[in-house]
C-alpha positions as a LaTeX table, in Angstrom:
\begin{tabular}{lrrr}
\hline
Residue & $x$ (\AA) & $y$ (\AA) & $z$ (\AA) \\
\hline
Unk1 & 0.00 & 0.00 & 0.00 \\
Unk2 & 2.73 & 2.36 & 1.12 \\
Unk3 & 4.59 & 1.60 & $-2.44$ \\
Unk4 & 1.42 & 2.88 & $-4.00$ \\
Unk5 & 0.70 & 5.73 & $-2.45$ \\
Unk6 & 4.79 & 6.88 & $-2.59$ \\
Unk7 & 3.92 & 5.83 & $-6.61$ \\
Unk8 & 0.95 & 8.05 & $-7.14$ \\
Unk9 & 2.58 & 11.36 & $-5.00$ \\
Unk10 & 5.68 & 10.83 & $-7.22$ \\
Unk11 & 3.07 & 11.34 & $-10.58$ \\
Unk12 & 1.19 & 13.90 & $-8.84$ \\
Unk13 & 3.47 & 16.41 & $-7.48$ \\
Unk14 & 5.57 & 17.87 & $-10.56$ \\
Unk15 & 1.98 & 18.59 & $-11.99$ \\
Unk16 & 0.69 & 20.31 & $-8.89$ \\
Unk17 & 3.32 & 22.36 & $-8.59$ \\
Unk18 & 3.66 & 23.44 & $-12.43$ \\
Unk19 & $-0.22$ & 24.13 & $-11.57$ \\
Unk20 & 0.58 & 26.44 & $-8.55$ \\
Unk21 & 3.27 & 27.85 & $-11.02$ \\
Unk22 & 0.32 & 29.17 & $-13.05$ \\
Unk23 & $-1.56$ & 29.89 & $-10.28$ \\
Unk24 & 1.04 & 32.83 & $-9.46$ \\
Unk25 & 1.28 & 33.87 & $-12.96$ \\
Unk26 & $-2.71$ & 34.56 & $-13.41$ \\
Unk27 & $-2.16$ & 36.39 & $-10.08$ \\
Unk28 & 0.79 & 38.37 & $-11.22$ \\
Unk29 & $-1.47$ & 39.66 & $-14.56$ \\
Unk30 & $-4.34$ & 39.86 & $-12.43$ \\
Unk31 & $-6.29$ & 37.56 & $-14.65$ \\
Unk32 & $-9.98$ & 35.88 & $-13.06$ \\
Unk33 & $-9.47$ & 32.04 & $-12.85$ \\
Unk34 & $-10.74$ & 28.43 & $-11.49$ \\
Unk35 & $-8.91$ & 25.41 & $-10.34$ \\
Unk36 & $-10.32$ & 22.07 & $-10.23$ \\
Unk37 & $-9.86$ & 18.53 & $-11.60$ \\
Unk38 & $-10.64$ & 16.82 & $-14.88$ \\
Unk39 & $-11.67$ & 13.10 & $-15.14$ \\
Unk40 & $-11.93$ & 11.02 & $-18.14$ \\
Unk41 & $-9.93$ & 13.63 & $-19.93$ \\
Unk42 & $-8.74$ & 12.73 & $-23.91$ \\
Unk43 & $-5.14$ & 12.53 & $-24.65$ \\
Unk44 & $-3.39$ & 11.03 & $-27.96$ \\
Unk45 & $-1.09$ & 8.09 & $-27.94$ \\
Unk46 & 0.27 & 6.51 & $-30.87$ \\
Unk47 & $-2.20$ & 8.69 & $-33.13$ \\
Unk48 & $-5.46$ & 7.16 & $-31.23$ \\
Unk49 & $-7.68$ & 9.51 & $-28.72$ \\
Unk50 & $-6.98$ & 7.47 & $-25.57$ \\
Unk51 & $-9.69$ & 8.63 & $-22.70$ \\
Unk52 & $-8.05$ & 8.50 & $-19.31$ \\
Unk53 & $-9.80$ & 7.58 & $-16.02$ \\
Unk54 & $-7.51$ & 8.93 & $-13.58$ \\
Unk55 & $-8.18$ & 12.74 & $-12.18$ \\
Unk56 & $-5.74$ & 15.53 & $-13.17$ \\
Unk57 & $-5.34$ & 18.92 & $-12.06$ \\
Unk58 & $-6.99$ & 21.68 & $-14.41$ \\
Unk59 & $-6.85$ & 26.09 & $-14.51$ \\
Unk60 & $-9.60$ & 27.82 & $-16.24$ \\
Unk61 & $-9.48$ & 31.15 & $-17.87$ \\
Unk62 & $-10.75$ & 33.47 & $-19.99$ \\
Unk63 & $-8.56$ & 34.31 & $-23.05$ \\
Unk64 & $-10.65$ & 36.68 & $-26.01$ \\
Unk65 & $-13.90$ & 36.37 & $-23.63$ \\
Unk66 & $-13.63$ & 32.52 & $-24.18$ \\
Unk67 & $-12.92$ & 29.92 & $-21.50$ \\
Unk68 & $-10.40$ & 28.12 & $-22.31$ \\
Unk69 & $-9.22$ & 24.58 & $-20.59$ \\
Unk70 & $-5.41$ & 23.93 & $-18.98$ \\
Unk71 & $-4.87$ & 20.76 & $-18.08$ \\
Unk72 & $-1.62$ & 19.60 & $-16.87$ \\
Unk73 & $-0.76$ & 15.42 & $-16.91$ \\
Unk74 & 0.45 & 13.50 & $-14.15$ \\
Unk75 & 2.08 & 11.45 & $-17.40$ \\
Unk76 & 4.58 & 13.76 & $-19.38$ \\
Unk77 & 7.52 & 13.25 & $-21.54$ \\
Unk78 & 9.99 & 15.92 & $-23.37$ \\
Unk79 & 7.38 & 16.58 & $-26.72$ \\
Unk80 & 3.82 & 17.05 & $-24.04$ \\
Unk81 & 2.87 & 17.77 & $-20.23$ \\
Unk82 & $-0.75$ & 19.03 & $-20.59$ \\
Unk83 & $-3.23$ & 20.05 & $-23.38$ \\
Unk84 & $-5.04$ & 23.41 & $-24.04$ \\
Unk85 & $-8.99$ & 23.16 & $-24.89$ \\
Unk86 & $-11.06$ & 25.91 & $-26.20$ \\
Unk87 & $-14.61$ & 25.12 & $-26.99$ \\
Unk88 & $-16.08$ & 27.59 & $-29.58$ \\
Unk89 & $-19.22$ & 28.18 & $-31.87$ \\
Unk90 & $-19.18$ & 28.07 & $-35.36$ \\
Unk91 & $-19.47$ & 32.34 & $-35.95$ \\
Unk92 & $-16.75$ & 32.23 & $-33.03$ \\
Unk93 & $-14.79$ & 29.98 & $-34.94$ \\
Unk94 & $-14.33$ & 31.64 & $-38.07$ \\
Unk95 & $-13.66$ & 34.63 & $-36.50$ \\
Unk96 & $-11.74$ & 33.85 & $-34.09$ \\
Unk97 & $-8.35$ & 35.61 & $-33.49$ \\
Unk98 & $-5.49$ & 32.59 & $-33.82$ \\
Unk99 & $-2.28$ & 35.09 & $-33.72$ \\
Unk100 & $-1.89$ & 34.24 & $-29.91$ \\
Unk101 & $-1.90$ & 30.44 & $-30.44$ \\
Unk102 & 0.94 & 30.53 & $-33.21$ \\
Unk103 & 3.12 & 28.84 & $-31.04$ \\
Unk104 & 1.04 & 25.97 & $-30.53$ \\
Unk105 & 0.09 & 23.17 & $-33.47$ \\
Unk106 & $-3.45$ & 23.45 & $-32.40$ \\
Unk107 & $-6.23$ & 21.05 & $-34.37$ \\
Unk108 & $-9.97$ & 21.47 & $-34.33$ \\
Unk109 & $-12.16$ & 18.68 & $-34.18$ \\
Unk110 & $-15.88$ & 18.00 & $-34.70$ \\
Unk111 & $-18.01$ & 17.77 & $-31.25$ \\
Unk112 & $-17.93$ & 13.67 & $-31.59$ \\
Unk113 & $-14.19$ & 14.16 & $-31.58$ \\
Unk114 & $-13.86$ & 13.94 & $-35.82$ \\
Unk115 & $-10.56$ & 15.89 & $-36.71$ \\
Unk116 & $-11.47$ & 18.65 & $-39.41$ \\
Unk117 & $-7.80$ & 18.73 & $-41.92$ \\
Unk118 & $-9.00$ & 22.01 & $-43.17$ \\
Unk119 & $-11.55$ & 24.68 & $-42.00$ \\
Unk120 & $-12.85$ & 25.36 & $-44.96$ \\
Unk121 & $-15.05$ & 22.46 & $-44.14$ \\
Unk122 & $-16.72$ & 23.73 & $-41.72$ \\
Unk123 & $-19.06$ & 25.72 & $-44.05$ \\
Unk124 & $-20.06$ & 21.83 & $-45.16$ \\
Unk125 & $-20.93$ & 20.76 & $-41.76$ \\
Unk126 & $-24.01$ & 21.23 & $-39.98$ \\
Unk127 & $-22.17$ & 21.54 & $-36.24$ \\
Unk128 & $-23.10$ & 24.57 & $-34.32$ \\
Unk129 & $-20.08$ & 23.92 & $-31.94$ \\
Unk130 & $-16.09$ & 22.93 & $-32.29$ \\
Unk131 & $-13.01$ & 22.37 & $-30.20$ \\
Unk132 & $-10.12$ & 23.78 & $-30.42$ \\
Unk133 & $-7.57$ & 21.41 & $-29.19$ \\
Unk134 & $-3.68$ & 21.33 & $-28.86$ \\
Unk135 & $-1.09$ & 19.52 & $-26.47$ \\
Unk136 & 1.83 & 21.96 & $-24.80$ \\
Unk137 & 5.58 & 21.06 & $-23.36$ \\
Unk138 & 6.25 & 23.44 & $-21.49$ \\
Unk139 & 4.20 & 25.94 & $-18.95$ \\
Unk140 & 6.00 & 29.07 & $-20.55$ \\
Unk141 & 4.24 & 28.18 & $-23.88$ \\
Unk142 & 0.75 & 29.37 & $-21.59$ \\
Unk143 & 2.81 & 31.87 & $-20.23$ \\
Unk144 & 3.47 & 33.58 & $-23.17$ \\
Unk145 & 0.11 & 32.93 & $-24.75$ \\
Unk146 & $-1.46$ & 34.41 & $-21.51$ \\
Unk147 & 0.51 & 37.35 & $-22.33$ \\
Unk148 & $-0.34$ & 37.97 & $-25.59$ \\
Unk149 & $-4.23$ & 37.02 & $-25.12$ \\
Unk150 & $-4.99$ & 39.30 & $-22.48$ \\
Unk151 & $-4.75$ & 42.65 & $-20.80$ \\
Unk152 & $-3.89$ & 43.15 & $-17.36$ \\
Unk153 & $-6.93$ & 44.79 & $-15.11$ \\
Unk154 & $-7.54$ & 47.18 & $-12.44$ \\
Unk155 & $-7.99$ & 44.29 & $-9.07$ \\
Unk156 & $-10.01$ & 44.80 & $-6.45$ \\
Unk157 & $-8.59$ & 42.01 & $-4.39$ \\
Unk158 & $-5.63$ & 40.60 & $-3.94$ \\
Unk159 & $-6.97$ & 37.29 & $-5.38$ \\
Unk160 & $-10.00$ & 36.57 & $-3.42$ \\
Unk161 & $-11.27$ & 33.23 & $-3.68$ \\
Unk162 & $-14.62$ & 31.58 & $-3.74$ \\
Unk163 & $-16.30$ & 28.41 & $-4.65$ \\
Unk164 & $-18.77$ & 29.12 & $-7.45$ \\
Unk165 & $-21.60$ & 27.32 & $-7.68$ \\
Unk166 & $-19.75$ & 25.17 & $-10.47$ \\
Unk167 & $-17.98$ & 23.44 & $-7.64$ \\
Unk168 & $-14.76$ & 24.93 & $-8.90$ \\
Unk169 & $-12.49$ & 27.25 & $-6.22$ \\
Unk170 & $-12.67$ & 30.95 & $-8.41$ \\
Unk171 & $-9.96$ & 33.26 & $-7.95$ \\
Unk172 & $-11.73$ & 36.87 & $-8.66$ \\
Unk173 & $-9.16$ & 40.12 & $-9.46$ \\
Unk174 & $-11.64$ & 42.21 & $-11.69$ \\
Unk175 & $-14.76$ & 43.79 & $-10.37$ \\
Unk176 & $-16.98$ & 42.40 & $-13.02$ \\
Unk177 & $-15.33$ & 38.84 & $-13.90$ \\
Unk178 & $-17.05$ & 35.75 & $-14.40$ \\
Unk179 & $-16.61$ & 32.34 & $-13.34$ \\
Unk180 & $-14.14$ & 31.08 & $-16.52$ \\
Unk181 & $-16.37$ & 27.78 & $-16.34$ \\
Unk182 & $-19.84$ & 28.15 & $-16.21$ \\
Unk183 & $-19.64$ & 31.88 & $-17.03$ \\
Unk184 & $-21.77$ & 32.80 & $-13.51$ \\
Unk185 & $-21.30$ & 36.35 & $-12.74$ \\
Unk186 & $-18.96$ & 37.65 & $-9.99$ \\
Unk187 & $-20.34$ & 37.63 & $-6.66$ \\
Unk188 & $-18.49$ & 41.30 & $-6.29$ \\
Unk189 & $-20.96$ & 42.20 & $-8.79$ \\
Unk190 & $-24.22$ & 41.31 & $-7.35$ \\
Unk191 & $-25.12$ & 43.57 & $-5.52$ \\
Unk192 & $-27.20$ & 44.07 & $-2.50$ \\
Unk193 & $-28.15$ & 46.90 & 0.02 \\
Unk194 & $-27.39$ & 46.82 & 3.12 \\
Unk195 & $-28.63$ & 49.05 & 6.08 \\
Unk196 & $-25.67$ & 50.76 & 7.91 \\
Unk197 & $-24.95$ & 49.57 & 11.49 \\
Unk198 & $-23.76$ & 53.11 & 12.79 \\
Unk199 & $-25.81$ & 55.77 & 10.85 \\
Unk200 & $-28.56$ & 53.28 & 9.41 \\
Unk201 & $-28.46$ & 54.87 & 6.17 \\
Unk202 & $-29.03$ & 52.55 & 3.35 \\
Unk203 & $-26.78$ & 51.83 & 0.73 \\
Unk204 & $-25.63$ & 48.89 & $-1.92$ \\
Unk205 & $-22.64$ & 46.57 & $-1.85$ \\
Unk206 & $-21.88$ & 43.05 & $-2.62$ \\
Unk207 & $-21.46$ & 39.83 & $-0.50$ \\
Unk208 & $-17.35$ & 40.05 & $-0.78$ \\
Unk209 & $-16.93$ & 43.50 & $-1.42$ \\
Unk210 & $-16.92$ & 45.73 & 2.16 \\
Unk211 & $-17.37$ & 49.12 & 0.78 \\
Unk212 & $-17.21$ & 51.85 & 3.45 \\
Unk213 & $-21.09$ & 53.70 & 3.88 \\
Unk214 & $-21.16$ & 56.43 & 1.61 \\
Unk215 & $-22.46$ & 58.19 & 4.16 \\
Unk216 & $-20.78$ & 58.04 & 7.36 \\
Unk217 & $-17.45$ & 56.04 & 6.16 \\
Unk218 & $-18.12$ & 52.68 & 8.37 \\
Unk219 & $-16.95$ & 49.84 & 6.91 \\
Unk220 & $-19.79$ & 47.39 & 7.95 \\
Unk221 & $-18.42$ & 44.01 & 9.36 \\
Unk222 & $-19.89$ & 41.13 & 10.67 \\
Unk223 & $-17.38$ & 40.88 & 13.37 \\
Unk224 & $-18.22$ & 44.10 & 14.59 \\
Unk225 & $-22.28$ & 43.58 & 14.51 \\
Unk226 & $-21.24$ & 40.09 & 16.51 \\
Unk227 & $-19.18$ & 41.85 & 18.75 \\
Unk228 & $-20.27$ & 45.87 & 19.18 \\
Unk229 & $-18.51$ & 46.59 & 22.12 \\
Unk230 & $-15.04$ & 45.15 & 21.11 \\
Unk231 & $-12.76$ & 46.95 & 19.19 \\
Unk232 & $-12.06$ & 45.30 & 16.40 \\
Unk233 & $-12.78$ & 47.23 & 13.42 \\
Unk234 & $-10.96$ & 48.55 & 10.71 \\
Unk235 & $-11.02$ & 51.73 & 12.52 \\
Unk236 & $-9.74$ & 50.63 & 15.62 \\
Unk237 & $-12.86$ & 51.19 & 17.66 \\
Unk238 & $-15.96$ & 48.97 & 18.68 \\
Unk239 & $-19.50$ & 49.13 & 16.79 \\
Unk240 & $-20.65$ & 50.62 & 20.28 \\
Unk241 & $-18.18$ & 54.17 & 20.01 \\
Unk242 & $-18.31$ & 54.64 & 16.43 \\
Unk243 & $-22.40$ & 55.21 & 16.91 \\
Unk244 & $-21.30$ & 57.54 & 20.21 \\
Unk245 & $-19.04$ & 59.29 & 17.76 \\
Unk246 & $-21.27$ & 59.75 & 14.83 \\
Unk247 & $-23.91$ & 61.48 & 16.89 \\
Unk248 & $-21.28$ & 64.15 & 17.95 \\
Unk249 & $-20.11$ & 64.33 & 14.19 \\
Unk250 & $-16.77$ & 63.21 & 15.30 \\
Unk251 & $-13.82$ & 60.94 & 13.00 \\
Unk252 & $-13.82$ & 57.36 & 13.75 \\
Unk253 & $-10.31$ & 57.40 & 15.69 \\
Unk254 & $-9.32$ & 55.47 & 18.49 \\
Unk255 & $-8.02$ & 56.79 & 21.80 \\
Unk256 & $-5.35$ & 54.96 & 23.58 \\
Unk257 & $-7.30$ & 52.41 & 25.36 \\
Unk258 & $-8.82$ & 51.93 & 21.63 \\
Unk259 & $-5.58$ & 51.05 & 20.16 \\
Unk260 & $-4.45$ & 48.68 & 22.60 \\
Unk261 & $-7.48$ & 46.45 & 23.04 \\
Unk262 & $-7.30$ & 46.31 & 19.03 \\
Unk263 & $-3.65$ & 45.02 & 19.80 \\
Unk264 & $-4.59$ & 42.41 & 22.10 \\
Unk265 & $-7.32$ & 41.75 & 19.30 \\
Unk266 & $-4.56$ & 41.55 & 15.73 \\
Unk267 & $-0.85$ & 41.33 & 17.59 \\
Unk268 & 0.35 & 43.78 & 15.74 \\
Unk269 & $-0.30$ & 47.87 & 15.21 \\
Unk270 & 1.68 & 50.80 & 14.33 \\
Unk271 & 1.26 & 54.42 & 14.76 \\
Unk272 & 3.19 & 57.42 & 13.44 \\
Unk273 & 4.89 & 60.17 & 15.74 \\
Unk274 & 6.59 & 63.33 & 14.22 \\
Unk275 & 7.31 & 60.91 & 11.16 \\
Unk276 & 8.67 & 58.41 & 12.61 \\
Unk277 & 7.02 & 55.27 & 12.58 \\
Unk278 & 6.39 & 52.88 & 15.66 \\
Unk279 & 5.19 & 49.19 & 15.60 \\
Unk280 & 3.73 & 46.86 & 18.26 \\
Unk281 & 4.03 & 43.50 & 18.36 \\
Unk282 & 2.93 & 40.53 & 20.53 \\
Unk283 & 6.18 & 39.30 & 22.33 \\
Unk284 & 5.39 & 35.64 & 23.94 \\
Unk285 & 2.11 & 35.20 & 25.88 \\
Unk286 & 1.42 & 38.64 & 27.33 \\
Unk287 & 4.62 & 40.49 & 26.46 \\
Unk288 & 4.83 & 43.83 & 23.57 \\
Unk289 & 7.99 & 44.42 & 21.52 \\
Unk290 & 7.68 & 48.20 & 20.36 \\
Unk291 & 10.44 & 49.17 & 17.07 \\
Unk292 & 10.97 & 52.42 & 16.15 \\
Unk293 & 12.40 & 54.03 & 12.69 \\
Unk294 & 12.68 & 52.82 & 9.36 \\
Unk295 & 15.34 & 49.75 & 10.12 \\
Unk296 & 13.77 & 49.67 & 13.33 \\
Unk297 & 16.81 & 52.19 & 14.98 \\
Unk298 & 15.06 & 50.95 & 18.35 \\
Unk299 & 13.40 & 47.86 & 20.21 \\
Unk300 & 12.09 & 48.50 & 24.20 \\
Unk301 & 10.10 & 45.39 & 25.28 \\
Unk302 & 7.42 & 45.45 & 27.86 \\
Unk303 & 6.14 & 42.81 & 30.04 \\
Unk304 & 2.43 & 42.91 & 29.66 \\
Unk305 & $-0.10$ & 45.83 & 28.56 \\
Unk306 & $-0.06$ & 47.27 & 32.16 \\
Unk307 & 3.51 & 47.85 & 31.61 \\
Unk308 & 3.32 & 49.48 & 28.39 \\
Unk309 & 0.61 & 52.20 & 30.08 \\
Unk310 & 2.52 & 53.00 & 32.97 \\
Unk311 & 5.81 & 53.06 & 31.04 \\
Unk312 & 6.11 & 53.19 & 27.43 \\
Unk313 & 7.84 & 56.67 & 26.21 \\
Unk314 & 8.79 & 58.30 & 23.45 \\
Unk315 & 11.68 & 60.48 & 24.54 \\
Unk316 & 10.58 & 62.16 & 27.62 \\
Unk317 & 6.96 & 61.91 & 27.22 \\
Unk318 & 4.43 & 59.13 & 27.94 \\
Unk319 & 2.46 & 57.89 & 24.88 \\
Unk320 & $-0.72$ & 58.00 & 26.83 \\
Unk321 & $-0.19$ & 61.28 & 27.35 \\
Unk322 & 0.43 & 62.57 & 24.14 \\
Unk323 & $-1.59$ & 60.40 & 22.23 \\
Unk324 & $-3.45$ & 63.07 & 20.63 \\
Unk325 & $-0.89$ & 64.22 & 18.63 \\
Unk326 & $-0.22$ & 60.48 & 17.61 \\
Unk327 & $-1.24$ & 59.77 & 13.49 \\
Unk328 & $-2.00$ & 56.85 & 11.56 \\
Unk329 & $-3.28$ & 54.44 & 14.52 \\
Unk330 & $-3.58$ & 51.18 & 12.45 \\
Unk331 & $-2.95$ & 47.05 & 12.19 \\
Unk332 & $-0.23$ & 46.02 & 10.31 \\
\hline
\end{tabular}
């Protein structure tokens, strides 16, 4: 058993991480895709379509406004290590834009897998649908034909990821993407309104897009609406003082107290002083390491949060004491 499991990792693994490879290079160009795995996929051997039973790892993305199919073998040799599969109409086949795939001997069969030699054909055949098909040997072949097949887009995200109703996992960059397999819409795109927890205004957003109220500036959280009297927003403060502060038309800005119970909340904040930067961070169970500077020029450790009250300084003056002069309160 243990010879067969060491058998299949040893197949597996090169083509998971060429996968993850790509992975980082649709994140790099900011480019919407989905991972998942294919079974019973085609592949040629000896000049005969073969179909394979075993599972192999697959991206998905959108190249022209077409989906188009990676799938990288667990079987590979110098001449192939995965196959390319674009599934088109016949209006979106003849006028399709091939320029991008001139690096790759792509063929384009009939939807009962029939090779068509010439596509002048096509105008012969009553198919409404065709596949574009063509085996790869290296990952910088899709590279390069990512490159020249699409534009790289304004994200929202740094890659947020979501299982689509497809089943597949969907990394979303752009704003109004769709799923690259069953061409759902975005979730950042559907939008829904929302009533304000601090100034109850209403106002639309999306489930995975927290846009601040247009017109107070909370970002709405459902941390926060769980928890109102801790502070653990994105301002610093609890639910419970930002409403206390709206009332007196007052910023959303944490006092001192504020700042440290969002410490003991993230483990690690920073503030600015006369320009010169200061960062927290949890030391072992209960202890605070505070830098200083841009290399940090200085480190002063504290025993517990008591400690840092009573005794953290900046020069001669306690930082409770001058804290409203302090700028930028924030998490790292």
């Amino acid at each position: 058993m243990e010879n067969k499991i060491n058998e299949i990792n040893r197949l597996y693994i090169p083509a998971l991480a060429e996968i993850e490879q790509l992975k980082n290079f649709l994140d790099k160009r900011q480019v919407d895709y989905a991972f998942g795995f294919r079974y019973q996929h085609h592949i040629w051997i000896k000049g005969n379509l073969i179909e394979e039973q075993y599972p192999i790892p697959v991206m998905y993305c959108s190249l022209q406004g077409k989906s188009i199919e990676f799938g990288i073998d667990i079987v590979q040799n110098e001449e192939y290590i995965g196959y390319l599969k674009l599934h088109l109409s016949r209006k979106e086949l003849i006028t399709f834009d091939f320029k991008s795939f001139k690096d790759f001997n792509f063929e384009i069969y009939r939807t009962n897998y029939q090779k068509i030699n010439n596509i002048k054909e096509i105008k012969h055949l009553e198919d409404s649908n065709f596949l574009i098909y063509s085996k790869f040997k290296s990952i910088e072949q899709i590279y390069k034909l990512i490159v020249d097949s699409t534009v790289t887009k304004h994200r929202i995200h740094k890659g947020a990821i979501f299982y689509c109703d497809c089943k597949h996992e969907v990394t979303m960059h752009t704003k109004h993407g769709k799923c690259p397999v069953c061409g759902k819409e975005s979730p950042y795109k559907r939008t829904i309104k929302i009533k304000c927890d601090v100034c109850r205004k209403k106002y639309l957003t999306s489930k995975y897009d927290y846009k601040p109220c247009p017109n107070c500036g909370w970002v709405n959280d459902i941390m926060c609406r769980k928890f109102p009297k801790n502070a653990i927003s994105l301002f610093m403060i609890s639910l419970k003082k930002a409403r206390q502060l709206y009332k007196i038309n007052e910023p959303f800005r944490p006092n001192f107290y504020d700042f440290l119970e969002a410490f003991d909340f993230y483990g690690e904040t920073g503030f600015k002083y006369n320009n010169i930067g200061f960062a927290l961070y949890r030391h072992g169970e209960n202890g605070i390491e505070m830098n200083w500077g841009p290399e940090p020029n200085g480190t002063i450790y504290f025993k517990n949060k008591e400690d840092f009250i009573e005794n953290a300084k900046i020069g001669d003056e306690y930082i409770k004491d001058i804290w409203d002069r302090i700028e930028e309160p924030s998490y790292l």
